[in-house]
C-alpha positions as CSV (number, residue, x, y, z in Angstrom):
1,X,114.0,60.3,82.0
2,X,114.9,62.7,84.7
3,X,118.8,61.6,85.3
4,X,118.9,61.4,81.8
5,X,117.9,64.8,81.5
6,X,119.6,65.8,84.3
7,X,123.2,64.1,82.9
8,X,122.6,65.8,79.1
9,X,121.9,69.3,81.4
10,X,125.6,68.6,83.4
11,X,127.2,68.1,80.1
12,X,126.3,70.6,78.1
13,X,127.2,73.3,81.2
14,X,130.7,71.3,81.1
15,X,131.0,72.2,77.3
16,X,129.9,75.7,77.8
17,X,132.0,76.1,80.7
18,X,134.9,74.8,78.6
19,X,134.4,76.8,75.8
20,X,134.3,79.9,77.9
21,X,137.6,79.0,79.4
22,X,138.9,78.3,75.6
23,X,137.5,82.3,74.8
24,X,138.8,83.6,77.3
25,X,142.4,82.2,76.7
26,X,142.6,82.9,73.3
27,X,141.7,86.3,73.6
28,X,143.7,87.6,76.5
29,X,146.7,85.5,76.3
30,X,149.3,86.2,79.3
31,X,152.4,86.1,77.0
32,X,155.8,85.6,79.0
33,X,157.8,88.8,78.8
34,X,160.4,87.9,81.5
35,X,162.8,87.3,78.4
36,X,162.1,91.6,77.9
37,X,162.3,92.4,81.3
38,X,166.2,90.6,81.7
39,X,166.9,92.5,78.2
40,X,165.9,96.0,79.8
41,X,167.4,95.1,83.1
42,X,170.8,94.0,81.5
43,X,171.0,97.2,79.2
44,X,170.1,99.0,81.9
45,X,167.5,100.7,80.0
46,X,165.8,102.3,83.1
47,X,168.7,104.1,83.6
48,X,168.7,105.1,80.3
49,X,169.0,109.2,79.6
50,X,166.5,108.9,76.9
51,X,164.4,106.7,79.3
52,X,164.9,109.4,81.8
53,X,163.6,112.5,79.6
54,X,160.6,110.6,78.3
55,X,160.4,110.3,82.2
56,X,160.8,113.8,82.7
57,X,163.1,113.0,85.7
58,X,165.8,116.0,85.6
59,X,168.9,115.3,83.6
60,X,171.2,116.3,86.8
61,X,170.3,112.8,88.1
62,X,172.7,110.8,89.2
63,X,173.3,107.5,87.3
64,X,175.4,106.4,89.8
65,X,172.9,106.5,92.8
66,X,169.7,105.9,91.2
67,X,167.9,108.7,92.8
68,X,165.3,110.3,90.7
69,X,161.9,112.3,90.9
70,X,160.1,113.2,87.7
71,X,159.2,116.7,87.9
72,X,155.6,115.6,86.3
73,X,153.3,116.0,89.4
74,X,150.0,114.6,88.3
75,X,149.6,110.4,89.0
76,X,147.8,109.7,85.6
77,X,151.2,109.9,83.6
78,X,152.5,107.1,85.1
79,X,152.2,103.3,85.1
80,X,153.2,102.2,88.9
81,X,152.5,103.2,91.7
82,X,156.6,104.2,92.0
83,X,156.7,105.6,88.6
84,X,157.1,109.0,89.9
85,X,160.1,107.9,92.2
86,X,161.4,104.7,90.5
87,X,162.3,104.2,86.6
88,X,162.9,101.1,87.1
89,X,159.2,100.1,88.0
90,X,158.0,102.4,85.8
91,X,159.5,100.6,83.1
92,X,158.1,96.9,83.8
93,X,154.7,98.3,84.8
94,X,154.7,100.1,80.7
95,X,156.6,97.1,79.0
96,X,153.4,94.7,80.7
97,X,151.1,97.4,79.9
98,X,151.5,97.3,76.3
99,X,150.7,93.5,76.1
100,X,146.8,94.2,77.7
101,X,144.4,93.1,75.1
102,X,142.6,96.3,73.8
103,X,139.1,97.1,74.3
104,X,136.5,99.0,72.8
105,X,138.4,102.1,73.5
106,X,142.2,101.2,71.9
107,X,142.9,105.1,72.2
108,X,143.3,104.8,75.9
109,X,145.7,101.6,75.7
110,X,149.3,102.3,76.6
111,X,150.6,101.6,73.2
112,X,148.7,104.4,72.3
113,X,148.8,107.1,75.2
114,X,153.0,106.1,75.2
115,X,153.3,106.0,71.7
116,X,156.8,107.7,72.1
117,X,157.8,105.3,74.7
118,X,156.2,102.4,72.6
119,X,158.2,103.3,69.8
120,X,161.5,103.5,71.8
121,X,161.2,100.5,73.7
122,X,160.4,98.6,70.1
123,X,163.9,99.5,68.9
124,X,165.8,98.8,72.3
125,X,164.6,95.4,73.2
126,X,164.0,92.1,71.0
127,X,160.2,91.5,70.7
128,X,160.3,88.5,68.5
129,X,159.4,85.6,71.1
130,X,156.1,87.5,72.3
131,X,154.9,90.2,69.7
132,X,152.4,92.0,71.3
133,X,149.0,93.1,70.4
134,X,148.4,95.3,67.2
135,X,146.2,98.5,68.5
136,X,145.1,101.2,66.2
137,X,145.2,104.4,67.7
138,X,143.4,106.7,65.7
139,X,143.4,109.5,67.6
140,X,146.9,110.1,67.6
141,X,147.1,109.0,63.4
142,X,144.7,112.0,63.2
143,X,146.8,114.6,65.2
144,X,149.6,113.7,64.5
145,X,148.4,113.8,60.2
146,X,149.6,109.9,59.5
147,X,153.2,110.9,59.8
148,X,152.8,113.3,57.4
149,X,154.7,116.1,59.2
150,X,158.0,117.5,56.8
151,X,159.4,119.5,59.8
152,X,159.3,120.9,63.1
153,X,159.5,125.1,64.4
154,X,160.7,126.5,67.5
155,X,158.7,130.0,67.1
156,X,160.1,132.8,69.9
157,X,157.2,135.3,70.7
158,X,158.4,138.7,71.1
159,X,157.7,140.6,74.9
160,X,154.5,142.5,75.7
161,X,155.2,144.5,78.5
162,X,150.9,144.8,79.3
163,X,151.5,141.6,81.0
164,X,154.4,140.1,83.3
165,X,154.3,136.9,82.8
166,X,155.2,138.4,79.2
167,X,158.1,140.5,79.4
168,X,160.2,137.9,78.4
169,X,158.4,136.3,75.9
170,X,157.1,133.1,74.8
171,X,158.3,129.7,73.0
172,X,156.0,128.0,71.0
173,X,156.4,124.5,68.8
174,X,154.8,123.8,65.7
175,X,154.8,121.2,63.3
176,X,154.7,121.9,59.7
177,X,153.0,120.1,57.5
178,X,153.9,118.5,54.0
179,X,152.1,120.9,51.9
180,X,150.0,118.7,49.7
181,X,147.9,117.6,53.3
182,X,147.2,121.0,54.8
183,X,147.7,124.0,52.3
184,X,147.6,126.7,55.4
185,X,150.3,127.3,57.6
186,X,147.8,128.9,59.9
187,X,146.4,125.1,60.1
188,X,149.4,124.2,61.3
189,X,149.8,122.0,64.7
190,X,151.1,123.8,67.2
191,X,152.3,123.1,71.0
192,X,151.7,125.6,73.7
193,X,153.1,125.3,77.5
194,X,151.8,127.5,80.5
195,X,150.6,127.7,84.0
196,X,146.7,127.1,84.4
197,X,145.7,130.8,86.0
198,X,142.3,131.0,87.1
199,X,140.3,133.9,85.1
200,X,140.0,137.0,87.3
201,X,143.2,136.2,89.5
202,X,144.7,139.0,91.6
203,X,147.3,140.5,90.2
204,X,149.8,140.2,93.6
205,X,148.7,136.9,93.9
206,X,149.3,136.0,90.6
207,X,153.1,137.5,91.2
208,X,153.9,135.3,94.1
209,X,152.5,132.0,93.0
210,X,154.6,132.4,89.7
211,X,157.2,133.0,91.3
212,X,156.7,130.4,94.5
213,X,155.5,127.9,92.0
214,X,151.8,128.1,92.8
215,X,150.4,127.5,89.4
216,X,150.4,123.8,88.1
217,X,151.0,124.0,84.0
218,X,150.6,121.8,81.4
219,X,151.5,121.4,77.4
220,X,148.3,122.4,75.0
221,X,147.3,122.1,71.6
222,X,146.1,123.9,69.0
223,X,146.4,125.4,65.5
224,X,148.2,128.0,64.5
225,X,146.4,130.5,64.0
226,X,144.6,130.9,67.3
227,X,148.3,131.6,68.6
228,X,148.8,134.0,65.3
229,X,145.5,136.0,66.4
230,X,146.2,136.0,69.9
231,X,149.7,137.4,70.1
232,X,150.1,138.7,66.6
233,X,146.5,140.5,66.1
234,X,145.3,141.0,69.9
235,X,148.7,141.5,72.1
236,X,150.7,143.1,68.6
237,X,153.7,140.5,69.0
238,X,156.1,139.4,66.4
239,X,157.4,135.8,65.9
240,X,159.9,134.9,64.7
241,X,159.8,130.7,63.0
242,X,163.0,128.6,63.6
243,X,162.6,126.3,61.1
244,X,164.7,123.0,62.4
245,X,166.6,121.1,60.4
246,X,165.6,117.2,61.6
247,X,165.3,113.9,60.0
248,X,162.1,112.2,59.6
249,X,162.7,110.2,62.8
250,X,163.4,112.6,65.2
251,X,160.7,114.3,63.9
252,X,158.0,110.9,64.7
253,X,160.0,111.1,68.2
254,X,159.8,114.8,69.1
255,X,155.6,114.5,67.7
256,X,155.3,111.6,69.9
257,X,156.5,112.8,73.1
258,X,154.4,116.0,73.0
259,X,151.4,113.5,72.1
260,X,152.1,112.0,75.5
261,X,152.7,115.4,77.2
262,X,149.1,117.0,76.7
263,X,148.0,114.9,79.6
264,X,151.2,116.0,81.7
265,X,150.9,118.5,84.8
266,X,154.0,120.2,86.1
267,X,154.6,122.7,88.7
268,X,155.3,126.4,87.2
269,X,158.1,128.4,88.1
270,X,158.6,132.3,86.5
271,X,162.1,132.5,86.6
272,X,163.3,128.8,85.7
273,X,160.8,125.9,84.9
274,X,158.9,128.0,82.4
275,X,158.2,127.4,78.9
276,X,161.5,128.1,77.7
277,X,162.6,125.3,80.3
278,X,159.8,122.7,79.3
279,X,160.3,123.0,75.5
280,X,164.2,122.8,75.8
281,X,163.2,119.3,77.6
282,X,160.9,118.0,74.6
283,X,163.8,119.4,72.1
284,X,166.3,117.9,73.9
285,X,165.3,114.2,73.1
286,X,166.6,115.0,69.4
287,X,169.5,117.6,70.0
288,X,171.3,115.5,72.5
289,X,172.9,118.4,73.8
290,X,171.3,120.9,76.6
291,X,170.1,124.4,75.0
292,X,170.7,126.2,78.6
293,X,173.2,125.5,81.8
294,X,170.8,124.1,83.9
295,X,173.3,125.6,87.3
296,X,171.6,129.1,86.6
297,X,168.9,129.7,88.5
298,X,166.9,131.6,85.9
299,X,166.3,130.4,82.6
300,X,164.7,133.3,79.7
301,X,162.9,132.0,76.2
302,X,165.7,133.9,73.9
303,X,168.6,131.6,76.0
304,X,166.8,128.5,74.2
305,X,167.6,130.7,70.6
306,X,171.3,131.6,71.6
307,X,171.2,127.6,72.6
308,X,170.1,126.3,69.8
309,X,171.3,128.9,66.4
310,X,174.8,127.6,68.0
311,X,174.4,123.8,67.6
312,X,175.3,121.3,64.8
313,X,174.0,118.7,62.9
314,X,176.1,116.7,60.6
315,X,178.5,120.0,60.7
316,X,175.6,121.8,59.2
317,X,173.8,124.6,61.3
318,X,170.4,123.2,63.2
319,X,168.1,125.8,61.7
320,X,167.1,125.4,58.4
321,X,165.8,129.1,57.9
322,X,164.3,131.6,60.1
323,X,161.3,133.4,59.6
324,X,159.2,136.2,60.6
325,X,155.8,136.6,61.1
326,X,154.6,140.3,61.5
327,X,152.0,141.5,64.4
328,X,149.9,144.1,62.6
329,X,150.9,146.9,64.1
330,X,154.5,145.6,62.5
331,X,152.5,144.9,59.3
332,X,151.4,148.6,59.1
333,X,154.5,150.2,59.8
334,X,156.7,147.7,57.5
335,X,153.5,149.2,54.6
336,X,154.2,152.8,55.6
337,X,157.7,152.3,55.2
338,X,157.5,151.0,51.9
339,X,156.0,154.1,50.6
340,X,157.9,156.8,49.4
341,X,157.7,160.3,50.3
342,X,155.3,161.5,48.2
343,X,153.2,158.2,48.4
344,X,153.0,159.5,52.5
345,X,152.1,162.7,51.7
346,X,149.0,161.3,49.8
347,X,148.2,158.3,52.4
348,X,148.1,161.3,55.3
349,X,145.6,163.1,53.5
350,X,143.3,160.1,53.3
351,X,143.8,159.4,56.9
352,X,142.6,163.4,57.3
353,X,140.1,163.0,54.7
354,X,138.9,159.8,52.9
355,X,137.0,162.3,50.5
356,X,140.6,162.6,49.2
357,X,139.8,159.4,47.2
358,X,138.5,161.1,44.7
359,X,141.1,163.8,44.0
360,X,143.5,164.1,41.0
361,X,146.2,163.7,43.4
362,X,144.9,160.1,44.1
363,X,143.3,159.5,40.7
364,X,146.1,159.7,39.1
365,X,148.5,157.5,40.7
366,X,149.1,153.7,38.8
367,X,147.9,151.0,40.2
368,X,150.8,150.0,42.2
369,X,151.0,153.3,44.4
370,X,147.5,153.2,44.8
371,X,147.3,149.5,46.3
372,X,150.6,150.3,48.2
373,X,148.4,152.8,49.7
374,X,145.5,151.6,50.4
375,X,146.9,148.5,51.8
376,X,148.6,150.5,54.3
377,X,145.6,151.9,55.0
378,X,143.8,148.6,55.8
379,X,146.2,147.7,57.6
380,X,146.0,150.5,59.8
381,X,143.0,150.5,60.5
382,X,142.7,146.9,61.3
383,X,145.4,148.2,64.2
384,X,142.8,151.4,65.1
385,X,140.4,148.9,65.9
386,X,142.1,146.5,67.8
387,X,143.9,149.9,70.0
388,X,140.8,151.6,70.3
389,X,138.9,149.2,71.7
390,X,136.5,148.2,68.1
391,X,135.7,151.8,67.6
392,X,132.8,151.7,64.8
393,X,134.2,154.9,63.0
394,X,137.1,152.9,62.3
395,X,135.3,149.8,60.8
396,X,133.7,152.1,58.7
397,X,137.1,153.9,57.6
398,X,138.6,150.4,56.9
399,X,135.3,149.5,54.7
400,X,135.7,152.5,52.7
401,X,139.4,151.1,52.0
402,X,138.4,147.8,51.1
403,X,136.0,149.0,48.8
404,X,138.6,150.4,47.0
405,X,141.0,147.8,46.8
406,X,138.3,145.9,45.3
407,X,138.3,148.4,42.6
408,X,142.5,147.3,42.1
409,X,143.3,144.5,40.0
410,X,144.7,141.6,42.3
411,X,148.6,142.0,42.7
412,X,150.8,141.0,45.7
413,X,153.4,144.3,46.2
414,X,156.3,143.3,48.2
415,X,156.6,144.6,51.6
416,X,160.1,146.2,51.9
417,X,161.6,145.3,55.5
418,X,163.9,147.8,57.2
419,X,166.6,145.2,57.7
420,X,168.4,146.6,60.4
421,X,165.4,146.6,62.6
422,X,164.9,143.0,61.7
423,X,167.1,141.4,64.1
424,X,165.8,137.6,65.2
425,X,166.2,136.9,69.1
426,X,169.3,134.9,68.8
427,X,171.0,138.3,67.6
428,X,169.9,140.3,70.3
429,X,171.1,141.1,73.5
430,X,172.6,138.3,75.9
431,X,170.1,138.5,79.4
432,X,172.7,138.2,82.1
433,X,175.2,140.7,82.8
434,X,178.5,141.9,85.4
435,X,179.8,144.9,84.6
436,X,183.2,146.3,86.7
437,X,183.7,150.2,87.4
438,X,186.2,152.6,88.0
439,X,184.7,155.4,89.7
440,X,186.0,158.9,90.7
441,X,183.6,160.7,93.0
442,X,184.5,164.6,94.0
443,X,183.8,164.1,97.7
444,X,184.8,160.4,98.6
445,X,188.1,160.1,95.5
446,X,188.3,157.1,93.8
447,X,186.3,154.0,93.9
448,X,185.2,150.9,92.2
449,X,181.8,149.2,91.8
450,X,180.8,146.2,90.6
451,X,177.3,145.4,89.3
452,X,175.3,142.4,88.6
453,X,172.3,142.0,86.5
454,X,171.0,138.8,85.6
455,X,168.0,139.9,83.6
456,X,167.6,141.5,80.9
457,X,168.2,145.0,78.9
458,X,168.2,148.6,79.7
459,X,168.0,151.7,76.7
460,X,171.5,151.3,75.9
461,X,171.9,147.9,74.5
462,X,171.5,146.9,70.6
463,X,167.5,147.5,69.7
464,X,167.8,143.5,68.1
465,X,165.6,140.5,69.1
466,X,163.7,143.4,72.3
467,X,161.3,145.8,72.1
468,X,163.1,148.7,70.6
469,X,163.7,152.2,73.3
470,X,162.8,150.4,76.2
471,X,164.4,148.5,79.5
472,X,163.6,145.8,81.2
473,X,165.4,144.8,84.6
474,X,165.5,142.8,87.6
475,X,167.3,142.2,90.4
476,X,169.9,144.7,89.3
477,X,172.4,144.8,92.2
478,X,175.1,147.8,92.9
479,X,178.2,146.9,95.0
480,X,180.6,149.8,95.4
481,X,183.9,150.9,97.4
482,X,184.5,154.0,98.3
483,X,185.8,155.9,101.4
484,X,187.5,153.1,102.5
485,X,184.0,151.7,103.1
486,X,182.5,148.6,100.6
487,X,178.3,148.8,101.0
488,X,175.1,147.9,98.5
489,X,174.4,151.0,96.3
490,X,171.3,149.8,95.3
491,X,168.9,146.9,94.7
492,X,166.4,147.3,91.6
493,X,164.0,144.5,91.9
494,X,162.5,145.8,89.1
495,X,162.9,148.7,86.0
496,X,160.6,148.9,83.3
497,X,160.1,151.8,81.4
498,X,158.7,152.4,77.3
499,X,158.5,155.2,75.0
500,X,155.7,154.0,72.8
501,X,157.1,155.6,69.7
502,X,155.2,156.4,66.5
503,X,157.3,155.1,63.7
504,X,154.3,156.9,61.3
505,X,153.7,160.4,62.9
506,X,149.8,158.8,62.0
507,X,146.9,159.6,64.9
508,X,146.5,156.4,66.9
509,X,150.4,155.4,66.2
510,X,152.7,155.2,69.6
511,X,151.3,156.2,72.9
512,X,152.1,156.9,76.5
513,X,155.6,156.5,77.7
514,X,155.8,155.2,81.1
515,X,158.2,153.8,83.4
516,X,158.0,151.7,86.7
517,X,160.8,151.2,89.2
518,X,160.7,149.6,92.9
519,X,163.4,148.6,94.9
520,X,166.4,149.8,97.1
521,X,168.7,152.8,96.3
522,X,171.1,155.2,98.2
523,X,169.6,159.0,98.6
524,X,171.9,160.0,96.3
525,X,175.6,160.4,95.5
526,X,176.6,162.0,98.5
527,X,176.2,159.8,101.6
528,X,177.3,156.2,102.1
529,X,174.9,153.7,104.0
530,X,171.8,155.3,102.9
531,X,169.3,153.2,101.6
532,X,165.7,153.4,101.0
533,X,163.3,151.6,99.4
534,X,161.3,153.7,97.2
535,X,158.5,153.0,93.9
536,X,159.3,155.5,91.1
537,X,156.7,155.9,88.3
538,X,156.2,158.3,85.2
539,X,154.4,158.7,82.3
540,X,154.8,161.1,79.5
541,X,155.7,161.3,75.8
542,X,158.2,160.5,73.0
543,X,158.8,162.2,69.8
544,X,161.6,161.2,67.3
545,X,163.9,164.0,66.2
546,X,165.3,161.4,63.8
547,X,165.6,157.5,62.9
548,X,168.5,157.4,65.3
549,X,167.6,160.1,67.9
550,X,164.6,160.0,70.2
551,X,163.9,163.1,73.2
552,X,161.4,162.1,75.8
553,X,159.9,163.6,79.0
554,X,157.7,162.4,81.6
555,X,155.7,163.5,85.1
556,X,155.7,161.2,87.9
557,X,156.3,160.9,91.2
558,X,158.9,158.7,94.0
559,X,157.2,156.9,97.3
560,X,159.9,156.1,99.3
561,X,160.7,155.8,103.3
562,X,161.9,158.7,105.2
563,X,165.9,159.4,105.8
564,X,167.9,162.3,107.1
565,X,168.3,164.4,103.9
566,X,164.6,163.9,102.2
567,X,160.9,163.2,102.3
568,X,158.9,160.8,101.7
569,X,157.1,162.0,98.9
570,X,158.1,163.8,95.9
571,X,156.9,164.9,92.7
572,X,159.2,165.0,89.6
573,X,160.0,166.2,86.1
574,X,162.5,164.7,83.4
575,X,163.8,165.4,80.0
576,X,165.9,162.8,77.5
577,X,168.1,162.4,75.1
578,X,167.9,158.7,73.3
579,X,170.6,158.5,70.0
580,X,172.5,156.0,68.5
581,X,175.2,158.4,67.3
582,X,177.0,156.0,65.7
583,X,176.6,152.1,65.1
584,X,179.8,151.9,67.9
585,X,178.5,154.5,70.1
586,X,174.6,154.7,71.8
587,X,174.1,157.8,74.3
588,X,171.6,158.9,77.1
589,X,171.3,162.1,78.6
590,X,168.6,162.8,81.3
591,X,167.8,165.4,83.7
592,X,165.5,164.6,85.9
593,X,164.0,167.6,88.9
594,X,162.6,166.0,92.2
595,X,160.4,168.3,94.2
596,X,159.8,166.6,98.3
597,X,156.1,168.3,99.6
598,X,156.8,167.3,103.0
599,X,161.0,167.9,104.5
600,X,162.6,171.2,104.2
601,X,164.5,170.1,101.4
602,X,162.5,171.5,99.0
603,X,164.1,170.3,95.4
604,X,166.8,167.8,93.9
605,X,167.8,167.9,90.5
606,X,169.8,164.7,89.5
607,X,172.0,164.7,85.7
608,X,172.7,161.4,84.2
609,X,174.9,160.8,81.0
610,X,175.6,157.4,80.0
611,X,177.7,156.2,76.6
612,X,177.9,152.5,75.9
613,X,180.6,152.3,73.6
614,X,180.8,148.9,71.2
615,X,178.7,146.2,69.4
616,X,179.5,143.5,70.5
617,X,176.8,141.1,71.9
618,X,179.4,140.1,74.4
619,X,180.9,142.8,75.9
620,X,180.9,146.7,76.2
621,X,182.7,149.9,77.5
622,X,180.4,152.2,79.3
623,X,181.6,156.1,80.1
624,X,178.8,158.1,82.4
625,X,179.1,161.1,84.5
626,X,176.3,161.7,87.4
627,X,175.4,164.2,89.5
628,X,173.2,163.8,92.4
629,X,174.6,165.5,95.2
630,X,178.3,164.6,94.8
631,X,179.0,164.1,90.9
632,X,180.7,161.1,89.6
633,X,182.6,160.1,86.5
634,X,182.6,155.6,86.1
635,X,184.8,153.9,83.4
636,X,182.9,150.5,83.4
637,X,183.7,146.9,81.1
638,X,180.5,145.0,80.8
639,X,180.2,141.2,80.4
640,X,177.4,139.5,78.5
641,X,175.8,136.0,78.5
């Protein structure tokens, strides 16, 4: 009885243990994909450039040598070990991947975090002798709405000069929708890349790790309107929506990749690999053409615009419409300007007074002018709160006003937009510029200077796609000749400066003009050789005298180190004259009075009067006469791109 026992015991373990093999067999097959691999290798699909992209190794590498590093830093996006360094493993270690039986989690097999290069791969190779496993990857079906996306926007997000890392500003991507899924475009899917900045972070080391690339950064996610309240309602920047004109594939690739990018980390760098450079990478798997020259060493959001307003599709244009989306500071001055004159008259007294409500002079308006009004008035209050830091007297102001909009009967009045101040990036001014002088100077004779700028706009250029009367600059560099004698003139590492106009005349409306400028610069016009590096601030006020002409003064003060002919401290004064006297011709006239406290040069009053004459994006004339010290007249031909 025992060995019989003993023999039906060894038996049925055999038949288990058989079974259990069978299982295991017919549930993680190890399907033969050498048949692939030869496919890949004899297409040389590793070496592919839209393997290479989905790689993120940079498109300067060379086919010929096979030498590639993606510029994706963290180890998680790749496959192998090498997949960092070697496309080539990188491919066969995704290509096996995708054939791994999936487990209780099928959201983190590589079919699904690789969707994009899943999806390429299926149309390069012949997958007919070992299919692989079906996996149902939910998570991306729900982000990415089941396909159901019509079309994809490159939104440009105007400057903010409250922050640095702004002045340029922002690209964002987001994909739109079929209407019939998600009614609001506020709802809307929408990419974000930046550096990850710890909270709190000092602002000089904040500087040098963007610019030394400090900062890892990464692609986000979210709706759009978290991005719409953030820039448009908080920070009071416009967008403006390129709406792209691609096909239904390019869209499922473009969706893909950026599905695949969310777990991505890259290095940040300020003045190239930014967002402008990391979106123009994504874009580029579709456009098949760069957006930017990738020699430059700087690279500036509005480039990616100019890039991609020039490029075509089927020999139609690439944007399918353009569209802007207002900050509400730009929604209450587009309402203000909609009103007539007497319709101001009457929305000033209710800013004075809200009493006023109940006058004839209100009363008796129709119902239009009244909700033209009090519209306005919402909306500018909604910007009192968000300037004056949530002010309570304010919410109660805006209450009043909402109150009596209730009282209107529902109607939608259109907004007029002043169209010449409507100017999308692509139309405004190219970044980079050299500009070649003639120069006649009363004590040195003739001259000539040459001037490079590579970023971005000063007072002078066209008011389209920037933030209208200010300047921006860096790295402005002043070569001249004179006296027989060729020396640097000056080195602006940076120039900011901002009126802060009221467009309204309304309390609250504009602010404090200000300027900032560090850098190197000779004493004056008078000496040759005599640099010194000096920080120039001001602040004061601006007040326009008309729509084209604007007068401005400011207080301040110059740091600077000590030379022969001045201190190294002095207060100062200025006056200016902003006017676009014609559409062909934009003037500046400033006089500026320097007072040193501590060398026995006591004062130094300094007259600059600068013309730019043309429109043209691409190229300008500029006449100026200076004095400071020696006086100087320059004929100058400026170059844009």
């Amino acid at each position: 009885m025992l060995i019989r026992h003993l023999l039906q015991t060894t038996i049925g373990l055999l038949f288990l243990s058989s079974l259990c093999t069978l299982t295991v067999q017919a549930t993680e097959p190890t399907p033969n994909i050498n048949h692939l691999l030869e496919q890949a290798q004899l297409k040389k699909i590793a070496y592919d450039p839209y393997w290479l992209k989905l790689l993120h190794y940079p498109q300067t590498t060379s086919l010929l040598t096979k030498k590639a590093t993606s510029e994706i830093i963290n180890p998680g996006f790749f496959l192998s070990a090498t997949g960092k360094k070697n496309p080539e493993a990188e491919l066969e270690a995704t290509l096996k991947s995708f054939f791994i039986a999936p487990d209780t989690t099928p959201d983190s097999h590589a079919q699904c975090r690789f969707i994009a290069r899943y999806q390429w791969l299926k149309k390069q190779l012949d997958w007919s002798l070992s299919p692989p496993p079906e996996v149902s990857c939910k998570q991306f079906e729900s982000w990415s709405l089941n396909g159901k996306i019509k079309s994809i926007s490159l939104i440009f997000v105007t400057g903010y000069l409250s922050n640095p890392a702004s002045f340029y500003g922002h690209i964002l991507l987001k994909a739109n929708p079929e209407e019939s899924n998600i009614p609001a475009d506020l709802l809307s899917q929408t990419i974000n890349y930046g550096a990850i900045v710890p909270e709190n972070e000092n602002p000089l080391i904040y500087i040098a790790n963007g610019i030394f690339g400090g900062y890892d950064a990464t692609f986000s996610h979210a709706q759009f309107y978290r991005y719409n309240h953030n820039y448009g309602e908080n920070e009071l920047r416009d967008m403006w929506e390129y709406e792209l004109a691609l096909s239904p594939n390019e869209i499922e690739q473009l969706i893909a990749h950026a599905w695949e990018l969310l777990d991505a980390r890259f290095t940040y760098y300020f003045a190239k690999e930014n967002c402008a450079y990391q979106m123009s990478a994504l874009l580029e798997l579709v456009t098949n053409e760069p957006l930017f020259n990738r020699n430059t060493p700087w690279l500036l959001p509005a480039t990616i615009f100019d890039g991609i307003t020039s490029m075509k599709k089927d020999g139609q244009s690439l944007i399918r419409r353009i569209k802007k989306t207002p900050s509400r500071q730009s929604r209450f001055h587009n309402g203000f300007s909609a009103l007539d004159d007497h319709e101001k008259t009457i929305l000033k007294l209710l800013v004075k007074d809200e009493e006023n409500l109940s006058t004839p002079t209100f009363i008796l308006l129709n119902d239009i002018k009244k909700t033209k009004i009090v519209d306005t008035l919402i909306d500018y209050y909604e910007f009192r709160l968000l300037t004056e830091n949530q002010d309570r007297q304010y919410q109660h102001k805006k209450n009043i006003y909402l109150i009596e909009r209730s009282k209107l009967p529902p109607q939608t009045i259109p907004t007029h937009t002043i169209a010449e101040k409507a100017f999308p990036p692509h139309e405004g001014p190219l970044p980079s510029m050299i500009r070649i002088e003639a120069l006649s100077n009363n004590m040195y004779g003739p001259g000539i200077q040459l001037q490079f700028r590579p970023a971005y706009y000063d007072m002078l250029m066209p008011d389209a796609g920037r933030i209208p009367n200010s300047k921006l600059t860096m790295f402005n560099i002043q070569a001249t000749h004179l006296n027989d004698q060729t020396y640097i003139r000056s080195l602006d590492l940076v120039d900011i400066e901002t009126l802060n106009l009221s467009k309204t005349g309304l309390p609250g409306d504009g602010g404090t003009a200000w300027r900032l400028k560090f850098g190197l610069n000779s004493e004056d016009l008078g000496c040759i050789n005599c640099l010194v590096f000096n920080v120039d601030g001001g602040i004061g006020k601006a007040v326009a005298l008309s729509e084209k002409s604007v007068i401005y003064g400011m207080i301040g003060g110059v740091v600077q180190n000590k030379r022969e002919n001045s201190g190294t401290f002095a207060g100062s004064v200025s006056i200016s004259l902003l006017s676009n006297l014609t559409p062909y011709w934009k003037t500046q006239l400033s006089i500026r009075q320097k007072q040193y406290i501590n060398h026995t040069q006591k004062s130094h009053l300094t007259t600059h009067w600068e013309n730019r004459l043309g429109i043209s994006r691409h190229w300008d004339i500029l006449i100026s006469y200076k004095k400071d010290v020696a006086a100087e007249i320059g004929v100058a031909t400026s170059l844009y791109w």
